[in-house]
Biopython code that builds the backbone (N, CA, C, O; Angstrom):
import numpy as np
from Bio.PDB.StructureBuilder import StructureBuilder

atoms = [
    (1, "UNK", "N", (2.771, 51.184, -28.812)),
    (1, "UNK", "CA", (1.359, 51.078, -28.568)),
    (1, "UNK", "C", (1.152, 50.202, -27.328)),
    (1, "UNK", "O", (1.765, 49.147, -27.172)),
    (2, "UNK", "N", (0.071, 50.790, -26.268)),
    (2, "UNK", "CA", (0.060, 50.137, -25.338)),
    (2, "UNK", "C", (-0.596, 48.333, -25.382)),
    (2, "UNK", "O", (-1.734, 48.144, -25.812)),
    (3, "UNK", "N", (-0.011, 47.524, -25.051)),
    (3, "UNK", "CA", (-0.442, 46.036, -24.920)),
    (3, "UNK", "C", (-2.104, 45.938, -24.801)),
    (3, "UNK", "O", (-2.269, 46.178, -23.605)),
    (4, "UNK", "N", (-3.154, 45.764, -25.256)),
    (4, "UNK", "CA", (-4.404, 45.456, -25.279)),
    (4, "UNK", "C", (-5.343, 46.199, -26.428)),
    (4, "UNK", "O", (-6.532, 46.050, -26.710)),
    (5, "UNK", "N", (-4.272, 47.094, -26.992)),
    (5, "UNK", "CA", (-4.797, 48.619, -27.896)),
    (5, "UNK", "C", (-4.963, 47.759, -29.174)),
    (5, "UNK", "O", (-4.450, 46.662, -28.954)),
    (6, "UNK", "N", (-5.367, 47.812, -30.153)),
    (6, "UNK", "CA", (-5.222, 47.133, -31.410)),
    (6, "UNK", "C", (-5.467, 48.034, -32.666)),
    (6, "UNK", "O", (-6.588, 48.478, -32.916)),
    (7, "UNK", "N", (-4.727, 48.202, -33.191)),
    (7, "UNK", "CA", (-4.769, 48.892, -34.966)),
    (7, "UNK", "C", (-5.623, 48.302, -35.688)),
    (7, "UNK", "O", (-5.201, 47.299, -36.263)),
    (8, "UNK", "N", (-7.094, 48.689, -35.921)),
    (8, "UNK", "CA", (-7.692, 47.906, -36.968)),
    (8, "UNK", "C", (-7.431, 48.854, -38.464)),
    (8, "UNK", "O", (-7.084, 48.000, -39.279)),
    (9, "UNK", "N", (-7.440, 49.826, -38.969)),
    (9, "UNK", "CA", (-7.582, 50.254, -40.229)),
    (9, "UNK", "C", (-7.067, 51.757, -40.344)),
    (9, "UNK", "O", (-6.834, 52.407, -39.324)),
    (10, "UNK", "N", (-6.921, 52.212, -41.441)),
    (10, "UNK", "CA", (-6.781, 53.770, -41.261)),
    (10, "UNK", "C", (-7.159, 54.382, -42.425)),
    (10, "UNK", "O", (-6.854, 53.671, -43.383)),
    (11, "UNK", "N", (-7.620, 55.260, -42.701)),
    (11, "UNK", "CA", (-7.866, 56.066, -44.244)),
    (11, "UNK", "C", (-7.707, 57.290, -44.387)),
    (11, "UNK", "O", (-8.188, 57.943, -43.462)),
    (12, "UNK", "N", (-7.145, 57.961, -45.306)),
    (12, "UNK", "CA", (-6.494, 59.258, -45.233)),
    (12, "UNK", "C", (-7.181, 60.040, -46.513)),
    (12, "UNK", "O", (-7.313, 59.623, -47.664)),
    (13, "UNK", "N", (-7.704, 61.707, -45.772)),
    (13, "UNK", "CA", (-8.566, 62.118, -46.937)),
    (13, "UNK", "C", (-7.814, 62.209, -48.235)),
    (13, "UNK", "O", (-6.611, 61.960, -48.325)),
    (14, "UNK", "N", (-8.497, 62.536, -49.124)),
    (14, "UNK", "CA", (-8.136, 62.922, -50.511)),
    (14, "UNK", "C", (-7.079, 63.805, -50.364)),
    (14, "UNK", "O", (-5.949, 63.332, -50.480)),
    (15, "UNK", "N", (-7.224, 65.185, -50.095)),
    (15, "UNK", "CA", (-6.797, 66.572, -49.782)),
    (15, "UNK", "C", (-5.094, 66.244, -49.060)),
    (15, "UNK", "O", (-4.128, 66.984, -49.246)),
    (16, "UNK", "N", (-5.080, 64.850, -48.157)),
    (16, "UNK", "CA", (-4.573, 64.630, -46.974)),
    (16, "UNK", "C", (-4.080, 65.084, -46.054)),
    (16, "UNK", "O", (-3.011, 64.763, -45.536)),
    (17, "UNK", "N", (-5.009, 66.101, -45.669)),
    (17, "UNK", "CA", (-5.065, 66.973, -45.130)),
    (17, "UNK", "C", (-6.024, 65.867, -43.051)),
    (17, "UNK", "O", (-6.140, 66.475, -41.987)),
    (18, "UNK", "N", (-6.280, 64.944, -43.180)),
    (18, "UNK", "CA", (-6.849, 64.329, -41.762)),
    (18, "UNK", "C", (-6.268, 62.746, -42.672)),
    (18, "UNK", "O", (-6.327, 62.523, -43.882)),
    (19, "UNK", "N", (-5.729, 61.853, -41.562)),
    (19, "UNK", "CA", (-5.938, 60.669, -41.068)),
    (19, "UNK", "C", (-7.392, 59.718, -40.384)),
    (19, "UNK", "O", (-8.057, 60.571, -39.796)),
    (20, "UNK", "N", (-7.624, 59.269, -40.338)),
    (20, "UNK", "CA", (-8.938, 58.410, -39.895)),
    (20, "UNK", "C", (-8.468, 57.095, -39.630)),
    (20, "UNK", "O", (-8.393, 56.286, -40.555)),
    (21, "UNK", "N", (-8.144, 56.792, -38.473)),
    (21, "UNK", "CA", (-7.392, 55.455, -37.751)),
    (21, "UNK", "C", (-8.619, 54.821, -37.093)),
    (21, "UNK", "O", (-9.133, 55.564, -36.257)),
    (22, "UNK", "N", (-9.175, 53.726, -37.244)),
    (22, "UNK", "CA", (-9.604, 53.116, -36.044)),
    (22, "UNK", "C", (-9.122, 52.173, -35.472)),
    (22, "UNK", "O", (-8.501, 51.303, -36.082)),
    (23, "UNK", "N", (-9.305, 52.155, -34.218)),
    (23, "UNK", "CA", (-8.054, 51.284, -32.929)),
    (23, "UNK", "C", (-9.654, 50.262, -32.425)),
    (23, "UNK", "O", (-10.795, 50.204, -32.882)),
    (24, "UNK", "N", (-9.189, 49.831, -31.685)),
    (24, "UNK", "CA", (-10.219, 48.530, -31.284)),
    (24, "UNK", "C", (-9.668, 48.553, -29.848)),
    (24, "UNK", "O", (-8.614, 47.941, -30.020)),
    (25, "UNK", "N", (-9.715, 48.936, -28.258)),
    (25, "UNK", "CA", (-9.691, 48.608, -26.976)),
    (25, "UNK", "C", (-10.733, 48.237, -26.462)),
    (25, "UNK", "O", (-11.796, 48.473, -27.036)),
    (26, "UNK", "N", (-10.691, 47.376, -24.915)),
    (26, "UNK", "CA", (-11.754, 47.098, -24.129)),
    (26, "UNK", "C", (-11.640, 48.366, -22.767)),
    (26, "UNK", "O", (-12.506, 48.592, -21.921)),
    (27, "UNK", "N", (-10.487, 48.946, -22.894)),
    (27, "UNK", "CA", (-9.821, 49.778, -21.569)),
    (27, "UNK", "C", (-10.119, 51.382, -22.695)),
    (27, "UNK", "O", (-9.809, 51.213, -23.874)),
    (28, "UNK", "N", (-10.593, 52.585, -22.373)),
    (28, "UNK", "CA", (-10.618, 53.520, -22.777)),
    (28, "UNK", "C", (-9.106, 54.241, -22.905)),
    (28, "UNK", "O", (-8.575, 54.934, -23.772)),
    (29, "UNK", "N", (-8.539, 53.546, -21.151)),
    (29, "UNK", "CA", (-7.332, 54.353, -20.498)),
    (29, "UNK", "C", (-6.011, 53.810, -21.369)),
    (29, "UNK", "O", (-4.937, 54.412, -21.333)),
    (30, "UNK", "N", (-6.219, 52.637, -22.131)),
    (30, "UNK", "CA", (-5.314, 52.356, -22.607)),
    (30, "UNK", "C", (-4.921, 53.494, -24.272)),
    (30, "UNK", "O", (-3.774, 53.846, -24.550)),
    (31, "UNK", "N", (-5.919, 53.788, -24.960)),
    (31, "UNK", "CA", (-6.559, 54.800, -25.720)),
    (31, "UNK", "C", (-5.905, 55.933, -25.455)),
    (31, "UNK", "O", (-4.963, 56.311, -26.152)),
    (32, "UNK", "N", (-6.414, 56.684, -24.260)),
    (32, "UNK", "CA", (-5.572, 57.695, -23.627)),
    (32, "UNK", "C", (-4.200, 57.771, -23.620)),
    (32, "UNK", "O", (-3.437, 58.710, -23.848)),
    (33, "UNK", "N", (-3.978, 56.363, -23.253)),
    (33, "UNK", "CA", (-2.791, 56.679, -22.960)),
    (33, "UNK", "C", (-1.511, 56.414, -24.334)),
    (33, "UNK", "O", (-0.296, 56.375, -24.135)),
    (34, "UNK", "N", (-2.231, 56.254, -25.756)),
    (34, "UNK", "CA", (-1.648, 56.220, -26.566)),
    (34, "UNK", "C", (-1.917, 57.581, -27.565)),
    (34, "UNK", "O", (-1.177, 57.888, -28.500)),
    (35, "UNK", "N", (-3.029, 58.254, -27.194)),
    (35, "UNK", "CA", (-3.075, 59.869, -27.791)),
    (35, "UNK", "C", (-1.948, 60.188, -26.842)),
    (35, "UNK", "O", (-0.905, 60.061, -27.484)),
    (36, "UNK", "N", (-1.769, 60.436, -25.979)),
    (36, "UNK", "CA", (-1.149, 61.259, -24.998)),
    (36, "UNK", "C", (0.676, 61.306, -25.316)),
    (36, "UNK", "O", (1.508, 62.173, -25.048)),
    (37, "UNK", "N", (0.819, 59.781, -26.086)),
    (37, "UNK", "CA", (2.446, 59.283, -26.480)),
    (37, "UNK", "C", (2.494, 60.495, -27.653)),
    (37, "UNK", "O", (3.447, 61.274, -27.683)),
    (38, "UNK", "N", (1.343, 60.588, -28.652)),
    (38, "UNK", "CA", (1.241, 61.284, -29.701)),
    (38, "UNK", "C", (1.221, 62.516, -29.850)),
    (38, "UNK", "O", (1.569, 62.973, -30.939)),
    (39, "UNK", "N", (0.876, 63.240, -28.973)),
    (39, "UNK", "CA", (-0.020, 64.524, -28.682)),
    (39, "UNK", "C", (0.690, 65.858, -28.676)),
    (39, "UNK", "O", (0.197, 66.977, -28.532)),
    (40, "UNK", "N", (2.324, 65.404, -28.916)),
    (40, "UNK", "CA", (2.705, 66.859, -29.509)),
    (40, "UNK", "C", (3.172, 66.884, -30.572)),
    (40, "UNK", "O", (4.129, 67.570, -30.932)),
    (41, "UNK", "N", (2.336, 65.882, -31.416)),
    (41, "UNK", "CA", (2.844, 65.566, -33.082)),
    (41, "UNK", "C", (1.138, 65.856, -33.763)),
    (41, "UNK", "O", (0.959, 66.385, -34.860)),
    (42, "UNK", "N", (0.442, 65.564, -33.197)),
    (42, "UNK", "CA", (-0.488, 65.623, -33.469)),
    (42, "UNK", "C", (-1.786, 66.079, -32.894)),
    (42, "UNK", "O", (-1.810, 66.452, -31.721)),
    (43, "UNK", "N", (-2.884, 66.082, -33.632)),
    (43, "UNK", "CA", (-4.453, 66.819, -32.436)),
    (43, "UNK", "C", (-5.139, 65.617, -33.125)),
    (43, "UNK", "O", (-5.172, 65.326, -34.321)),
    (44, "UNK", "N", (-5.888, 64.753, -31.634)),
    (44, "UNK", "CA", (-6.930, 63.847, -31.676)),
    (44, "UNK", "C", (-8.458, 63.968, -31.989)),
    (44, "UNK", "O", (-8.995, 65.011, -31.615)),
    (45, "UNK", "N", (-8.902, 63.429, -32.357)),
    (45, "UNK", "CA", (-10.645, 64.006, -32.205)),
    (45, "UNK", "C", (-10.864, 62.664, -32.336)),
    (45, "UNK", "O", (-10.784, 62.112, -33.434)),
    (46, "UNK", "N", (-11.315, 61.693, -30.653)),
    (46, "UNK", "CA", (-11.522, 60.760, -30.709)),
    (46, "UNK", "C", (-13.465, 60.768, -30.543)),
    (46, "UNK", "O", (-14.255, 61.339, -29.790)),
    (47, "UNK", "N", (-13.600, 59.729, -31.786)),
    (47, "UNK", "CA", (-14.990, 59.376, -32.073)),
    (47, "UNK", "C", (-15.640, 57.782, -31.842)),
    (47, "UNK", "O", (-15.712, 56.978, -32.770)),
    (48, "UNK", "N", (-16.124, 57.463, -30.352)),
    (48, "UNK", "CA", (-16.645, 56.426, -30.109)),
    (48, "UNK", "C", (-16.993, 55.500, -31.218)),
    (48, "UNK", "O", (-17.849, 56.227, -31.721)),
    (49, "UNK", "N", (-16.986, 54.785, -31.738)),
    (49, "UNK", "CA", (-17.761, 53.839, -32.535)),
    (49, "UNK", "C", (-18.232, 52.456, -32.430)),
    (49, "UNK", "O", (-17.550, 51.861, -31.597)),
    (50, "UNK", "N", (-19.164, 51.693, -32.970)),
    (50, "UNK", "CA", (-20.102, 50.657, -32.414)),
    (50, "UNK", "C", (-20.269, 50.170, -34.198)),
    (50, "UNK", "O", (-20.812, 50.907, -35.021)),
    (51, "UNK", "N", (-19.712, 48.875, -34.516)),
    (51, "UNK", "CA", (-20.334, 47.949, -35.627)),
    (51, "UNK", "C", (-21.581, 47.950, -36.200)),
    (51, "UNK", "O", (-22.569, 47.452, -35.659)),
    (52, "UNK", "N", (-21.577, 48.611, -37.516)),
    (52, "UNK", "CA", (-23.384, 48.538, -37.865)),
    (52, "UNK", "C", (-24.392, 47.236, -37.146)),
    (52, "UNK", "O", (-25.474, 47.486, -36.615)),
    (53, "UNK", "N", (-23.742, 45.669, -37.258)),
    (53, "UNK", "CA", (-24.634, 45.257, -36.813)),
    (53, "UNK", "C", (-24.958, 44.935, -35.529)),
    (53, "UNK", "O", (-25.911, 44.196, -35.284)),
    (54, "UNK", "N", (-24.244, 45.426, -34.656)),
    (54, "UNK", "CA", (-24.467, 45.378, -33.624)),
    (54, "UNK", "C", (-25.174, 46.589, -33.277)),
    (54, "UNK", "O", (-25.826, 46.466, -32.240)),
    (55, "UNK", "N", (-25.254, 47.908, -33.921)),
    (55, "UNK", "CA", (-26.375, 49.047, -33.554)),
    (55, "UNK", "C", (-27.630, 48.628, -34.069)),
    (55, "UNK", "O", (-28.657, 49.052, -33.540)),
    (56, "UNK", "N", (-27.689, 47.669, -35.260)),
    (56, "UNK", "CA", (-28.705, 47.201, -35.974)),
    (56, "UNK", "C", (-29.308, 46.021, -35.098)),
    (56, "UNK", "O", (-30.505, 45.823, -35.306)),
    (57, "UNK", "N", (-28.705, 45.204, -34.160)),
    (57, "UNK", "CA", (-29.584, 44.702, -33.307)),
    (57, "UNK", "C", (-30.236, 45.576, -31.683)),
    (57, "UNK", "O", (-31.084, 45.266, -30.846)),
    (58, "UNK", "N", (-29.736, 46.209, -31.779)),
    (58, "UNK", "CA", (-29.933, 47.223, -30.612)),
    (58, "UNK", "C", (-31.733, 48.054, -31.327)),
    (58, "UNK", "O", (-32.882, 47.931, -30.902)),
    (59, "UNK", "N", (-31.294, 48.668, -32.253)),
    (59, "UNK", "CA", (-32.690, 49.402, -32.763)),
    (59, "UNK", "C", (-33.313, 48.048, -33.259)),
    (59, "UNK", "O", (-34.229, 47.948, -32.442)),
    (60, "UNK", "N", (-33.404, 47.048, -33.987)),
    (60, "UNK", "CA", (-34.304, 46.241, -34.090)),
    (60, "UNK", "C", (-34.724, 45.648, -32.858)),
    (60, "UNK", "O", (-35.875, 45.260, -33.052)),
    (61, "UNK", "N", (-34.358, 45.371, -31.641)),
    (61, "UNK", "CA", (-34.785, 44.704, -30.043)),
    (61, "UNK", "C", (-35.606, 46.029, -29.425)),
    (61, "UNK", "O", (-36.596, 45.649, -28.801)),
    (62, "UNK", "N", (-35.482, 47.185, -29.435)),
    (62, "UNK", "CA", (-35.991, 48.327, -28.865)),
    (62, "UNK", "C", (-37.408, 48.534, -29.933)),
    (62, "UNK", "O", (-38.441, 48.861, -29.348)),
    (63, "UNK", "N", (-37.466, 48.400, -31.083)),
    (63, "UNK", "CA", (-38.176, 48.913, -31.694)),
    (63, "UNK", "C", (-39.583, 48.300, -31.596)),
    (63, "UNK", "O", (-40.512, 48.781, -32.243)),
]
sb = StructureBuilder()
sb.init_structure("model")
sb.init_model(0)
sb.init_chain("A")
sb.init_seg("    ")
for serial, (resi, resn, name, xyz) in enumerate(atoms, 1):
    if name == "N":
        sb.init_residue(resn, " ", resi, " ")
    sb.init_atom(name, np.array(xyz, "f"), 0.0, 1.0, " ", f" {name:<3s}", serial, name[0])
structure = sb.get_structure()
């Protein structure tokens, strides 16, 4: 794993049939460049994500 990338959690369906990893970077490219180590073992479907409360201060300041 590239140096700055971080493993926070993972959960695997019932069926286990999908994985659900979330990683934690400040670099996207570092991301990339750890699907890319993976990528003929596996298919990615990377999904941005943002901390409830930090979306929860975003819509409460806008609102």
């Amino acid at each position: 794993m590239p140096e700055g990338l971080k493993f926070v959690d993972s959960w695997v369906a019932a069926d286990l049939s999908r994985c659900f990893q979330v990683m934690e970077c400040d670099d996207a490219a570092l991301l990339q460049q750890w699907v890319t180590q993976w990528s003929d073992l596996v298919e990615f479907e990377i999904v941005p994500i943002v901390r409830g409360a930090e979306t929860g201060q975003v819509v409460l300041k806008d609102a």
